[in-house]
N, C-alpha and C positions, 0 to 999 in steps of 0.2 A: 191804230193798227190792231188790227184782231188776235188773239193770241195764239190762232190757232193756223196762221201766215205761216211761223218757223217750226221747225221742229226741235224739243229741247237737245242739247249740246251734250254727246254720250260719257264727255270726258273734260269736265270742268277746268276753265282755265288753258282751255289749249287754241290758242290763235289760232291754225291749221283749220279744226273743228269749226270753228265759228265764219272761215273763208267758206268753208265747205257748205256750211245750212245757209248762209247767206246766200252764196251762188246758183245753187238749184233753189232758191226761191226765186231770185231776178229769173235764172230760165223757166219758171213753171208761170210768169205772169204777175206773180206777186207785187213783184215793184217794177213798174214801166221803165222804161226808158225815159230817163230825165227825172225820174222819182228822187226825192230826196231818202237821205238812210241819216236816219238819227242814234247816235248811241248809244244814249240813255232806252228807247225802245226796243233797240235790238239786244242790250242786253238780260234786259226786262223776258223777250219773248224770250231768248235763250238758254238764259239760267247761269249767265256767266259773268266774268268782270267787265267793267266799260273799257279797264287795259287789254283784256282779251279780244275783245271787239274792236278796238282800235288798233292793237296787232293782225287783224284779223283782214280789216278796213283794207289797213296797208298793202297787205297779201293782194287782195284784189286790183288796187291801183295800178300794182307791178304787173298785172293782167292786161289791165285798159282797160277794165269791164266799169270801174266806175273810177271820178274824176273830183277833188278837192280843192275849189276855188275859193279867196277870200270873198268875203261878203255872201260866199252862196250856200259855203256847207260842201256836206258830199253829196252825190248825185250819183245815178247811176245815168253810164253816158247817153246822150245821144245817137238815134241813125239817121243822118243828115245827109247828102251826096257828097257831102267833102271825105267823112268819116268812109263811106262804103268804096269808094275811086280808094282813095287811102289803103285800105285793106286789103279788099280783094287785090290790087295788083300787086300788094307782096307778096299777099299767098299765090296767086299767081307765078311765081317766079318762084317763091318756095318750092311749091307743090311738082311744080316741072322738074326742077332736081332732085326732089325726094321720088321723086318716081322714078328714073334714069337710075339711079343710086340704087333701087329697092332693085330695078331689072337686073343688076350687075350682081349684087350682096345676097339678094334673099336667100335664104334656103325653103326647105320641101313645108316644114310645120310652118313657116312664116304667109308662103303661097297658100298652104290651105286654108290658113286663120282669115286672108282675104275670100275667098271662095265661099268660107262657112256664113262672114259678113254679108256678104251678097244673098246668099241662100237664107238668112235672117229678115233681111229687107223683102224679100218676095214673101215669107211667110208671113211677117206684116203686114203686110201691103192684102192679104187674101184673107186676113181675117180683121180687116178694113181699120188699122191700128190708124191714130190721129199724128198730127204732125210733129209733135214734139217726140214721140219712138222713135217716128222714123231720121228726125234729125239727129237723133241721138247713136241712132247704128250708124250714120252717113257719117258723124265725126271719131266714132270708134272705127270705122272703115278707115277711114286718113290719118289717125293715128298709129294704127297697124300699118301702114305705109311708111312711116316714117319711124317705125320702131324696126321694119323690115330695112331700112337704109342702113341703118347702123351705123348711122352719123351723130356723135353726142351733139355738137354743136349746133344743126342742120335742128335739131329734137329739140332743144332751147329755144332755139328761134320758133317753132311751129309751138310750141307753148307760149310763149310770149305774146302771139296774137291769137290762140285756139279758143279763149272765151269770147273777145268780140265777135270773130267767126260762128261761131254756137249763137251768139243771140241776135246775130244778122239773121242765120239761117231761119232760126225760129219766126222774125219778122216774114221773112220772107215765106214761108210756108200758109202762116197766117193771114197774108195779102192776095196768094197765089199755093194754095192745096194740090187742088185737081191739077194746074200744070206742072207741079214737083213733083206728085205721085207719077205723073203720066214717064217721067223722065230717070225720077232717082235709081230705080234696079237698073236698066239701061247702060246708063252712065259707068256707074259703079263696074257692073261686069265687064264691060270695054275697058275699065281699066285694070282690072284682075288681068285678063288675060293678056292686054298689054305687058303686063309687068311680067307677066311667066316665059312670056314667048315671043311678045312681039318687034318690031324693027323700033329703034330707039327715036327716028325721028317723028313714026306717026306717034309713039308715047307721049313725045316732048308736046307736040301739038293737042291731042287729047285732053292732055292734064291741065293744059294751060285754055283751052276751048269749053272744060269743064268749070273752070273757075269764070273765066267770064261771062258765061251762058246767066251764070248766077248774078253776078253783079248788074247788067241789063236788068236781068228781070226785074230786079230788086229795085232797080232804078227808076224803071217803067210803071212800077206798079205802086211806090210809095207817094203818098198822099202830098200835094203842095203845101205847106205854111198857111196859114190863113191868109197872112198879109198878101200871098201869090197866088189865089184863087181869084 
Protein backbone atom coordinates (compact mmCIF):
# COMPACT_ATOMS: atom_id res chain seq x y z
CA UNK A 1 0.00 0.00 0.00
CA UNK A 2 1.30 3.38 -0.99
CA UNK A 3 2.02 5.82 1.49
CA UNK A 4 0.49 8.40 -0.02
CA UNK A 5 -3.34 6.24 0.31
CA UNK A 6 -3.80 7.97 3.89
CA UNK A 7 -3.42 11.00 5.00
CA UNK A 8 -1.23 11.38 8.32
CA UNK A 9 -3.52 11.32 11.57
CA UNK A 10 -3.70 15.40 12.89
CA UNK A 11 -3.92 14.16 16.39
CA UNK A 12 -1.93 11.14 17.56
CA UNK A 13 -3.52 8.27 19.13
CA UNK A 14 -7.08 9.19 18.72
CA UNK A 15 -9.39 6.19 17.49
CA UNK A 16 -11.99 8.72 16.13
CA UNK A 17 -9.08 10.17 13.83
CA UNK A 18 -8.03 7.24 12.46
CA UNK A 19 -12.02 6.02 11.68
CA UNK A 20 -12.01 9.15 10.04
CA UNK A 21 -8.82 8.83 7.38
CA UNK A 22 -9.72 5.51 7.00
CA UNK A 23 -13.21 6.12 6.00
CA UNK A 24 -12.75 8.79 3.25
CA UNK A 25 -10.12 6.68 1.85
CA UNK A 26 -12.60 3.46 1.50
CA UNK A 27 -15.00 6.42 -0.03
CA UNK A 28 -12.27 8.10 -2.33
CA UNK A 29 -11.48 4.23 -3.85
CA UNK A 30 -8.50 3.44 -2.05
CA UNK A 31 -9.57 0.19 -0.58
CA UNK A 32 -12.45 -1.56 -2.77
CA UNK A 33 -14.96 -3.29 -1.54
CA UNK A 34 -13.77 -6.55 -0.14
CA UNK A 35 -10.33 -5.02 0.26
CA UNK A 36 -8.60 -6.37 3.15
CA UNK A 37 -7.26 -3.45 6.05
CA UNK A 38 -4.20 -4.58 7.78
CA UNK A 39 -3.09 -2.89 10.90
CA UNK A 40 0.15 -2.96 11.06
CA UNK A 41 -0.14 -0.87 7.49
CA UNK A 42 -2.52 1.38 8.45
CA UNK A 43 -0.92 2.31 11.13
CA UNK A 44 2.40 2.69 9.35
CA UNK A 45 0.47 5.12 6.76
CA UNK A 46 -1.03 6.97 9.73
CA UNK A 47 1.37 7.68 12.17
CA UNK A 48 -0.44 6.26 14.85
CA UNK A 49 -0.69 3.06 17.33
CA UNK A 50 -1.93 -0.34 16.07
CA UNK A 51 -4.34 0.13 19.48
CA UNK A 52 -5.45 3.28 17.69
CA UNK A 53 -6.17 1.76 14.58
CA UNK A 54 -7.85 -1.16 16.14
CA UNK A 55 -10.08 1.25 18.13
CA UNK A 56 -10.47 2.86 15.22
CA UNK A 57 -11.29 -0.59 13.14
CA UNK A 58 -13.88 -1.06 15.54
CA UNK A 59 -15.55 2.41 15.05
CA UNK A 60 -16.24 1.44 11.64
CA UNK A 61 -17.50 -2.09 12.14
CA UNK A 62 -20.17 -0.34 14.35
CA UNK A 63 -20.83 1.37 10.89
CA UNK A 64 -21.14 -1.69 8.63
CA UNK A 65 -18.73 -0.08 6.41
CA UNK A 66 -16.26 -3.02 7.13
CA UNK A 67 -16.58 -6.63 8.48
CA UNK A 68 -14.00 -8.95 10.90
CA UNK A 69 -14.30 -12.65 10.18
CA UNK A 70 -12.19 -15.49 11.55
CA UNK A 71 -9.70 -16.87 9.08
CA UNK A 72 -10.24 -13.78 6.87
CA UNK A 73 -9.14 -10.54 8.64
CA UNK A 74 -10.91 -7.36 8.22
CA UNK A 75 -12.27 -6.44 5.07
CA UNK A 76 -14.01 -3.83 3.87
CA UNK A 77 -17.68 -5.11 3.08
CA UNK A 78 -19.05 -6.20 0.19
CA UNK A 79 -21.93 -4.74 -2.49
CA UNK A 80 -23.65 -8.01 -3.06
CA UNK A 81 -27.66 -7.91 -3.78
CA UNK A 82 -28.33 -9.30 -0.36
CA UNK A 83 -26.35 -6.43 1.20
CA UNK A 84 -28.03 -3.60 -1.18
CA UNK A 85 -32.23 -5.29 -0.70
CA UNK A 86 -30.80 -5.11 3.04
CA UNK A 87 -30.07 -1.59 3.11
CA UNK A 88 -31.81 0.35 1.02
CA UNK A 89 -35.13 -1.01 2.38
CA UNK A 90 -34.30 0.27 5.84
CA UNK A 91 -33.33 3.33 4.67
CA UNK A 92 -36.41 3.23 2.85
CA UNK A 93 -38.58 3.16 5.78
CA UNK A 94 -36.03 5.44 7.59
CA UNK A 95 -36.08 8.10 5.15
CA UNK A 96 -40.05 8.05 4.84
CA UNK A 97 -40.19 9.07 8.45
CA UNK A 98 -37.51 11.35 8.78
CA UNK A 99 -39.21 13.23 6.18
CA UNK A 100 -42.89 13.24 7.58
CA UNK A 101 -41.09 14.25 10.97
CA UNK A 102 -38.69 16.96 9.19
CA UNK A 103 -42.43 18.25 7.45
CA UNK A 104 -44.10 18.56 10.99
CA UNK A 105 -40.42 19.92 13.16
CA UNK A 106 -38.42 21.83 10.71
CA UNK A 107 -38.02 25.27 11.22
CA UNK A 108 -37.19 28.33 8.62
CA UNK A 109 -32.96 27.92 8.95
CA UNK A 110 -33.43 23.99 8.84
CA UNK A 111 -35.79 24.41 5.20
CA UNK A 112 -33.33 26.64 3.90
CA UNK A 113 -30.17 24.47 4.78
CA UNK A 114 -32.19 21.99 2.31
CA UNK A 115 -32.73 24.48 -0.30
CA UNK A 116 -29.15 25.78 -0.10
CA UNK A 117 -28.10 21.70 -0.54
CA UNK A 118 -30.16 21.49 -3.55
CA UNK A 119 -28.88 24.83 -5.03
CA UNK A 120 -25.07 23.16 -4.25
CA UNK A 121 -25.87 20.07 -6.30
CA UNK A 122 -27.06 22.29 -9.35
CA UNK A 123 -23.97 24.30 -9.01
CA UNK A 124 -22.02 21.09 -9.23
CA UNK A 125 -23.74 19.62 -11.49
CA UNK A 126 -22.83 23.07 -14.16
CA UNK A 127 -19.40 23.06 -13.44
CA UNK A 128 -19.58 19.36 -14.37
CA UNK A 129 -18.26 18.17 -10.58
CA UNK A 130 -17.59 14.05 -10.65
CA UNK A 131 -19.47 11.58 -8.68
CA UNK A 132 -18.18 11.44 -5.56
CA UNK A 133 -19.20 15.60 -4.86
CA UNK A 134 -22.05 14.98 -5.88
CA UNK A 135 -22.61 11.94 -3.61
CA UNK A 136 -21.29 13.71 -1.07
CA UNK A 137 -24.00 16.96 -1.03
CA UNK A 138 -26.87 13.95 -1.76
CA UNK A 139 -25.76 12.47 1.86
CA UNK A 140 -25.34 15.84 3.58
CA UNK A 141 -28.84 16.65 1.84
CA UNK A 142 -30.28 13.47 4.01
CA UNK A 143 -28.49 14.23 6.75
CA UNK A 144 -29.87 17.75 7.04
CA UNK A 145 -33.14 15.84 6.80
CA UNK A 146 -32.90 14.18 9.66
CA UNK A 147 -31.20 16.72 11.77
CA UNK A 148 -34.45 18.71 10.58
CA UNK A 149 -36.65 15.78 12.33
CA UNK A 150 -35.33 16.33 15.40
CA UNK A 151 -35.54 12.90 16.24
CA UNK A 152 -32.26 11.65 18.39
CA UNK A 153 -33.16 8.19 18.02
CA UNK A 154 -34.56 8.24 14.42
CA UNK A 155 -30.39 10.25 13.85
CA UNK A 156 -28.87 7.04 15.34
CA UNK A 157 -30.35 4.91 13.39
CA UNK A 158 -29.60 7.00 9.96
CA UNK A 159 -25.96 6.74 11.36
CA UNK A 160 -25.82 3.42 11.85
CA UNK A 161 -26.45 2.58 8.28
CA UNK A 162 -25.13 6.29 6.60
CA UNK A 163 -21.62 4.85 5.67
CA UNK A 164 -22.86 1.67 3.75
CA UNK A 165 -25.26 4.01 2.05
CA UNK A 166 -22.36 6.64 1.09
CA UNK A 167 -20.45 3.71 -0.45
CA UNK A 168 -23.43 1.98 -2.22
CA UNK A 169 -24.00 5.52 -3.65
CA UNK A 170 -20.59 5.93 -4.63
CA UNK A 171 -20.89 2.37 -6.52
CA UNK A 172 -23.58 3.36 -7.96
CA UNK A 173 -22.64 6.62 -9.50
CA UNK A 174 -19.57 4.81 -10.68
CA UNK A 175 -21.66 2.14 -12.72
CA UNK A 176 -24.30 4.59 -13.60
CA UNK A 177 -22.99 8.67 -13.80
CA UNK A 178 -24.95 10.20 -16.57
CA UNK A 179 -28.21 8.48 -15.20
CA UNK A 180 -27.61 9.99 -11.45
CA UNK A 181 -26.67 13.30 -12.74
CA UNK A 182 -29.67 13.29 -15.06
CA UNK A 183 -31.87 12.56 -11.63
CA UNK A 184 -29.91 13.87 -8.48
CA UNK A 185 -31.00 17.83 -8.34
CA UNK A 186 -34.52 16.63 -9.43
CA UNK A 187 -35.09 14.25 -6.90
CA UNK A 188 -33.59 16.32 -4.21
CA UNK A 189 -35.68 19.57 -4.82
CA UNK A 190 -39.05 17.50 -4.74
CA UNK A 191 -38.04 16.73 -1.73
CA UNK A 192 -37.15 20.11 -0.32
CA UNK A 193 -40.32 21.30 -1.08
CA UNK A 194 -42.13 18.25 -0.18
CA UNK A 195 -40.90 18.90 3.24
CA UNK A 196 -41.90 22.86 3.37
CA UNK A 197 -45.09 22.50 2.02
CA UNK A 198 -46.24 19.52 0.74
CA UNK A 199 -49.21 16.85 1.50
CA UNK A 200 -47.66 14.21 3.77
CA UNK A 201 -48.86 11.24 1.71
CA UNK A 202 -47.22 12.22 -1.66
CA UNK A 203 -43.96 12.89 0.82
CA UNK A 204 -44.29 9.56 2.30
CA UNK A 205 -44.26 8.11 -1.37
CA UNK A 206 -41.51 10.36 -2.83
CA UNK A 207 -39.01 9.52 -0.04
CA UNK A 208 -39.66 6.08 -0.29
CA UNK A 209 -39.83 6.00 -4.57
CA UNK A 210 -36.45 8.00 -4.01
CA UNK A 211 -34.68 5.25 -2.17
CA UNK A 212 -35.81 2.72 -4.39
CA UNK A 213 -35.32 4.27 -7.76
CA UNK A 214 -31.62 3.71 -6.26
CA UNK A 215 -31.60 0.40 -5.14
CA UNK A 216 -33.04 -0.87 -8.91
CA UNK A 217 -30.50 0.93 -10.36
CA UNK A 218 -27.90 -0.26 -8.29
CA UNK A 219 -29.16 -3.61 -8.84
CA UNK A 220 -29.56 -3.35 -12.51
CA UNK A 221 -26.50 -2.08 -13.22
CA UNK A 222 -23.90 -4.19 -10.75
CA UNK A 223 -21.80 -6.69 -12.48
CA UNK A 224 -22.62 -10.68 -12.13
CA UNK A 225 -20.04 -12.94 -10.05
CA UNK A 226 -17.81 -14.41 -12.41
CA UNK A 227 -19.24 -17.88 -11.46
CA UNK A 228 -22.77 -16.15 -12.88
CA UNK A 229 -21.67 -14.84 -16.07
Amino acid sequence: MESSVLRKADRRGLAAEAADRIRDAIFAGAFAPGSPLREVDLAADLGVSRGSVREGLGLLEREGLIRTAWHRGTRVIDIAPVDIEEVYSLRAALDRLASLTAHRNAGDQQLADLDRLVTDMEAALDRGAGGAELVALDMAFHSAVYTAAGNTRLTTAWHAIRSQVHLFQLRRVELALDHYRKRVVAEHRQLAELIRDGEPATLAQAAESHVHSARRGLLADLPLPEGEL
